[in-house]
C-alpha positions as CSV (number, residue, x, y, z in Angstrom):
1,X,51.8,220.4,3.7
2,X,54.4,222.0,0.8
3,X,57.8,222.3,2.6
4,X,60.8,223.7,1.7
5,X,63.6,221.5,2.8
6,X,67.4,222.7,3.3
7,X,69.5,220.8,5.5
8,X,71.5,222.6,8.3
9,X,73.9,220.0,10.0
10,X,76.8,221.1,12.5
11,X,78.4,218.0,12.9
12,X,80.4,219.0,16.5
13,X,82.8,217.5,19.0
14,X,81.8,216.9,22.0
15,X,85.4,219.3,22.7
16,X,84.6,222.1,21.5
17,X,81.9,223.9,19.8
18,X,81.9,227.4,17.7
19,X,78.8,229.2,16.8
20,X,81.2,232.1,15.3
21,X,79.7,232.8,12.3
22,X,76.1,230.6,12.0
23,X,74.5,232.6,9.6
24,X,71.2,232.2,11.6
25,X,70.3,235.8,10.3
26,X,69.1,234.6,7.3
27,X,66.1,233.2,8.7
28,X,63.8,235.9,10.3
29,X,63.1,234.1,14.0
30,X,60.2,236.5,15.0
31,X,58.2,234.9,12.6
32,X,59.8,231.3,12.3
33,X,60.6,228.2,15.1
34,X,63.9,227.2,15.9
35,X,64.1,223.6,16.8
36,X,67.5,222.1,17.4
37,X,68.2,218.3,17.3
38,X,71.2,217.2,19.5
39,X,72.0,213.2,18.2
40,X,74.6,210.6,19.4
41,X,75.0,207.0,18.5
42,X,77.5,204.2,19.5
43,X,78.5,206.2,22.3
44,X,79.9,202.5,23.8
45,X,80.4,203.5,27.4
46,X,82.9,206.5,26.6
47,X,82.7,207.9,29.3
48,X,86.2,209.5,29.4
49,X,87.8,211.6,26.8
50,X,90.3,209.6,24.8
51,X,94.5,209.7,25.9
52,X,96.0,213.1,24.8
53,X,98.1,210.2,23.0
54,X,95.6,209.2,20.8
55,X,96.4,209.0,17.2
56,X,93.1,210.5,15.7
57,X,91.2,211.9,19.0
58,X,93.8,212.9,21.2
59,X,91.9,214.4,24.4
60,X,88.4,214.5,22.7
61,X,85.2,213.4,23.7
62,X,84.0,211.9,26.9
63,X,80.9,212.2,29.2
64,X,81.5,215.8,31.0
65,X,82.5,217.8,27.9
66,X,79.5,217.1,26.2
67,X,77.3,217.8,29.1
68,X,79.0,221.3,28.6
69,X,78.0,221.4,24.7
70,X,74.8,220.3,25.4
71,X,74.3,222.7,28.1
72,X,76.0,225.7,25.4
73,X,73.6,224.2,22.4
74,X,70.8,224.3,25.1
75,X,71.1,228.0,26.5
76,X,71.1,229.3,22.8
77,X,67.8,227.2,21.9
78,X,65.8,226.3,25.1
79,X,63.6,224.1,22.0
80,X,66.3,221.9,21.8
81,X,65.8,217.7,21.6
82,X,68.7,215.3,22.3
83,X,68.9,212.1,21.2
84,X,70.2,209.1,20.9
85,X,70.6,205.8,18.1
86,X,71.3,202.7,20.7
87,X,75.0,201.0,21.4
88,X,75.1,202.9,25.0
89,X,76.4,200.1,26.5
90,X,79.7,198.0,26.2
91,X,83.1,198.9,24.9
92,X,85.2,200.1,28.4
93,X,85.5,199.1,31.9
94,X,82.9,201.3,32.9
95,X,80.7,198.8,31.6
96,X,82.3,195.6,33.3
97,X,82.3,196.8,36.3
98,X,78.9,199.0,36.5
99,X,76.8,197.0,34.3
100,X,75.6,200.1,32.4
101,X,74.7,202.2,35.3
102,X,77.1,204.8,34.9
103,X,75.9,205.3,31.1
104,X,72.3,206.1,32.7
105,X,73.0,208.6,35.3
106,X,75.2,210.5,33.2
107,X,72.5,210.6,30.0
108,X,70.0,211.1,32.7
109,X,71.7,214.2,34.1
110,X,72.4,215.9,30.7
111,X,68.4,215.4,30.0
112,X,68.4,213.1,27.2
113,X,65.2,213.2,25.9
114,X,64.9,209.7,24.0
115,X,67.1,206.8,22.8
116,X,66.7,203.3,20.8
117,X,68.6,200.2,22.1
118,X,71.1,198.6,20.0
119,X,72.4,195.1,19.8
120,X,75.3,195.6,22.6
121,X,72.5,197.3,25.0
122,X,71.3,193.4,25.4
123,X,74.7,192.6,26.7
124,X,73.8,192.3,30.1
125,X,70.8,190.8,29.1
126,X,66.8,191.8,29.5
127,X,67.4,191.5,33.3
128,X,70.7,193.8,33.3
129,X,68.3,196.3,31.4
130,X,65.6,196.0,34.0
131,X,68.4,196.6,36.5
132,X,69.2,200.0,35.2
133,X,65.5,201.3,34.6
134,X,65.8,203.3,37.4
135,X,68.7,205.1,36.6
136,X,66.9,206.1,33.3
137,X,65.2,209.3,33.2
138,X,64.5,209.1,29.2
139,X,62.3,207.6,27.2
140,X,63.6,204.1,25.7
141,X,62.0,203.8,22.1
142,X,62.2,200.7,19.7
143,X,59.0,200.0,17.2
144,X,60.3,196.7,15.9
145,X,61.1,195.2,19.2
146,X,58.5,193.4,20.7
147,X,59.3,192.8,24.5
148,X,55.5,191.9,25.6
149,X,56.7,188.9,26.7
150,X,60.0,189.9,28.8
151,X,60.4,192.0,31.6
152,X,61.2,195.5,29.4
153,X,57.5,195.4,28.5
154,X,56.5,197.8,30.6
155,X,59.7,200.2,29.8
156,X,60.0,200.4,26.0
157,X,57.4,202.1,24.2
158,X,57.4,202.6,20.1
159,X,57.5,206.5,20.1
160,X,56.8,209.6,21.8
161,X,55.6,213.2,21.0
162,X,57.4,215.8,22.0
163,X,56.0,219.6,21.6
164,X,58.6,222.3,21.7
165,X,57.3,226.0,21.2
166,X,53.9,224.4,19.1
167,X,55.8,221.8,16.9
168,X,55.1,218.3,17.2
169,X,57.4,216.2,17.1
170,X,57.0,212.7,16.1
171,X,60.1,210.3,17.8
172,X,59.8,206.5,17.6
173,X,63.1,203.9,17.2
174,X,64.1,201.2,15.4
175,X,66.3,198.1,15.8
176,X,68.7,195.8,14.1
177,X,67.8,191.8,14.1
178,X,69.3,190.8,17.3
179,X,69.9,187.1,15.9
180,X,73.3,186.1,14.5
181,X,74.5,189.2,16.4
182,X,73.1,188.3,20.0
183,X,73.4,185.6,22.4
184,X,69.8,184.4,22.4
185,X,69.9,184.1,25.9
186,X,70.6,187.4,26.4
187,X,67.3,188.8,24.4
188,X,65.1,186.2,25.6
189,X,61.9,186.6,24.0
190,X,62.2,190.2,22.7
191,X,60.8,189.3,19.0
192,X,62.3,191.3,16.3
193,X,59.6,192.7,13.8
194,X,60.2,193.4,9.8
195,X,61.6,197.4,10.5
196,X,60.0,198.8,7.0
197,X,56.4,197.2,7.8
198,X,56.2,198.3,10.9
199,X,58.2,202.1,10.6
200,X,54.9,202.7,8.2
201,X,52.5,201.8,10.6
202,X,54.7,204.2,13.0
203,X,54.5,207.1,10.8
204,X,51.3,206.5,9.7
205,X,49.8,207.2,13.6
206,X,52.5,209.9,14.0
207,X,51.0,212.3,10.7
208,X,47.8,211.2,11.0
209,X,46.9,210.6,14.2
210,X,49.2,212.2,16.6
211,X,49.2,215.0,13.9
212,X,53.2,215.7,14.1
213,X,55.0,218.5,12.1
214,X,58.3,216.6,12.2
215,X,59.0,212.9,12.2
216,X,62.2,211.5,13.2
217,X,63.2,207.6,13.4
218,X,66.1,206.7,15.8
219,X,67.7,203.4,13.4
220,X,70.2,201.2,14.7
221,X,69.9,199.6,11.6
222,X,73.0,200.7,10.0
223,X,73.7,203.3,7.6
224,X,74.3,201.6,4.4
225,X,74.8,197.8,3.3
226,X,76.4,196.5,0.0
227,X,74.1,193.2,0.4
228,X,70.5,192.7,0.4
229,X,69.8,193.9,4.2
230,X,67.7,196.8,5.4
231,X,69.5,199.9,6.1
232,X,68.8,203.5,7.0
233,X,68.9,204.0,3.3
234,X,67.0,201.2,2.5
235,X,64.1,202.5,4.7
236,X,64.3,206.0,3.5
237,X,63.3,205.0,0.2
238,X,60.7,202.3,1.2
239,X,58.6,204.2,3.2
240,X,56.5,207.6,3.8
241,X,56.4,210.9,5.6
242,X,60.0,210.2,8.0
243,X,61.9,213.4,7.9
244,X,65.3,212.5,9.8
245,X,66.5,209.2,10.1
246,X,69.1,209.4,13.0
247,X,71.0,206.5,12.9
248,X,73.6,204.4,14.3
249,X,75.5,201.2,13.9
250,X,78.0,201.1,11.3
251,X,79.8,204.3,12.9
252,X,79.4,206.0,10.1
253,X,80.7,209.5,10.5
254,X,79.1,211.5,8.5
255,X,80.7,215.4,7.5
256,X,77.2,216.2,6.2
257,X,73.6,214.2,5.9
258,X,72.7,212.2,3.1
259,X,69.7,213.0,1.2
260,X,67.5,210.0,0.3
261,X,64.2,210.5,-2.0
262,X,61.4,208.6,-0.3
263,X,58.2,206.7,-1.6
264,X,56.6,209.7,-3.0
265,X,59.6,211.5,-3.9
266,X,60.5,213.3,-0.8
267,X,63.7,214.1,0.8
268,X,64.4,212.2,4.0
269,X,67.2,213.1,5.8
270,X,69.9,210.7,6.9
271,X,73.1,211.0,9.5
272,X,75.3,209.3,11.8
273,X,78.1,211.1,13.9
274,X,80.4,207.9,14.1
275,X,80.9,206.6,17.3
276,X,82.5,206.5,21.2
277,X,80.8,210.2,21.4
278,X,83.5,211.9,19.5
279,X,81.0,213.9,17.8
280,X,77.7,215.0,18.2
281,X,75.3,215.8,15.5
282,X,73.3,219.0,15.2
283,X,70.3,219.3,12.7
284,X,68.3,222.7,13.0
285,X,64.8,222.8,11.4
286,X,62.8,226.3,11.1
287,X,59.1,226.5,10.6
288,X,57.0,228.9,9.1
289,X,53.4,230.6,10.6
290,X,52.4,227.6,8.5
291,X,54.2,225.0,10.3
292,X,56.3,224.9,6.7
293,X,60.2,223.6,7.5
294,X,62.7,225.7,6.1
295,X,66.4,224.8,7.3
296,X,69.4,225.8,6.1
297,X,73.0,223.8,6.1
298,X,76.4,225.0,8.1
299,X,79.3,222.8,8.9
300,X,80.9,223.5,12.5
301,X,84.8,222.8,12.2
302,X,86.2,221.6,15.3
């Protein structure tokens, strides 16, 4: 498959959202699909906007504003993904006192489709996991975690296909190494598994097997490291046929998506939309009668 490959990234506040002047008229729709990729990461139990006494975010973000720009983004492209890169858990009061159940309901209600776990969303342990499955109406994703042996076995799976007007897409999540960052007892015997080895086995079953179109890896491995340690970057370049890394982590904020060449020289797209849900990330791919992406790049200004 030749592609074409322009990025189009509206990185967005939760706030407010313009689609004044998109330019989506440069791509003909009747004979190309629109699929829109809503992202988070790091959203630490935000649920409230910040204080309108907040030096940088003064009365931005929180859990029911973007519910709205979901619900906007969502009535403009009914083929419209949202996801999210682990840290859900841990950072306010909400999370003291609820244990992560508020976090749940509320990314349950605004139908998110998919999220990794991060290091934090062990906080409360395996068992304070297990305690919140049924408040979780998405799919929890991680390849490189290997929770056979704990109770999350039968609640974490390495990816999921999604199909939105024909496209397949291929989702599947990957995880930082929980040791030296987590209490051991907290992880139990979740085994953590070498991210690059096993995102090529990933892709490998999501293009060949599962025959996707688009291939998208939820990291909580961090965007970018100046020592030896794998990174979103890092796994760009070391592996095949990922198209958007989505990650999370180092709260990168991110005003447009890096570009990384991967093994056989092809672009793999990388962003981050920093962190307590501030932002939200918007990537929009277009595909061709031949399945062919062609995207192109805007920057929403909030």
């Amino acid at each position: 498959m030749k592609r074409r490959i322009f990025i189009k990234n509206s990185l967005v506040s939760s706030a407010f959202l313009s689609f004044a002047g998109l330019g989506l008229h440069a791509c003909d729709n009747k004979r190309k699909k629109h699929i829109t990729i809503l992202h988070t990461n790091d959203v630490h139990s935000q649920i409230d906007p910040y204080e309108s006494s907040h030096p940088t975010f003064p009365n931005m973000g929180g859990a029911a504003k973007r519910a709205t720009l979901v619900a906007q983004v969502r009535k403009e492209n009914p083929n419209t993904l949202l996801l999210d890169a682990g840290d859900i858990f841990q950072g306010t009061p909400y999370f003291n006192f609820y244990g992560g159940e508020l976090e749940m309901k509320l990314m349950s209600m605004m139908g998110y489709d998919a999220a990794t776990l991060g290091n934090h969303d062990f906080d409360n342990s395996v068992d304070g996991l297990l305690a919140q499955m049924p408040n979780t109406k998405f799919s929890l994703l991680s390849a490189n975690y290997d929770f056979s042996n704990t109770v999350m076995a039968p609640y974490v799976k390495p990816y999921q296909v999604f199909v939105k007007d024909g496209i397949r897409i291929g989702v599947f999540g990957l995880g930082i190494e929980l040791k030296g960052l987590v209490d051991p007892r907290m992880y139990k015997e979740t085994k953590y598994i070498d991210p690059i080895e096993i995102a090529q086995d990933a892709t490998r079953k999501l293009k060949q097997d599962e025959r996707c179109d688009l291939v998208i890896c939820l990291s909580h491995l961090g965007y970018r490291y100046e020592h030896d340690k794998v990174s979103d970057e890092v796994l760009a370049a070391q592996t095949n046929d990922i198209d958007l890394i989505i990650g999370g982590h180092t709260h990168t904020l991110m005003e447009s998506p890096a570009t990384v060449l991967n093994r056989n020289g092809k672009e793999v797209i990388i962003n981050q939309v920093g962190y307590k849900g501030v932002f939200m990330g918007r990537i929009d791919f277009f595909f061709d009668e031949g399945k062919n992406e062609v995207t192109s790049q805007k920057l929403v200004v909030v």
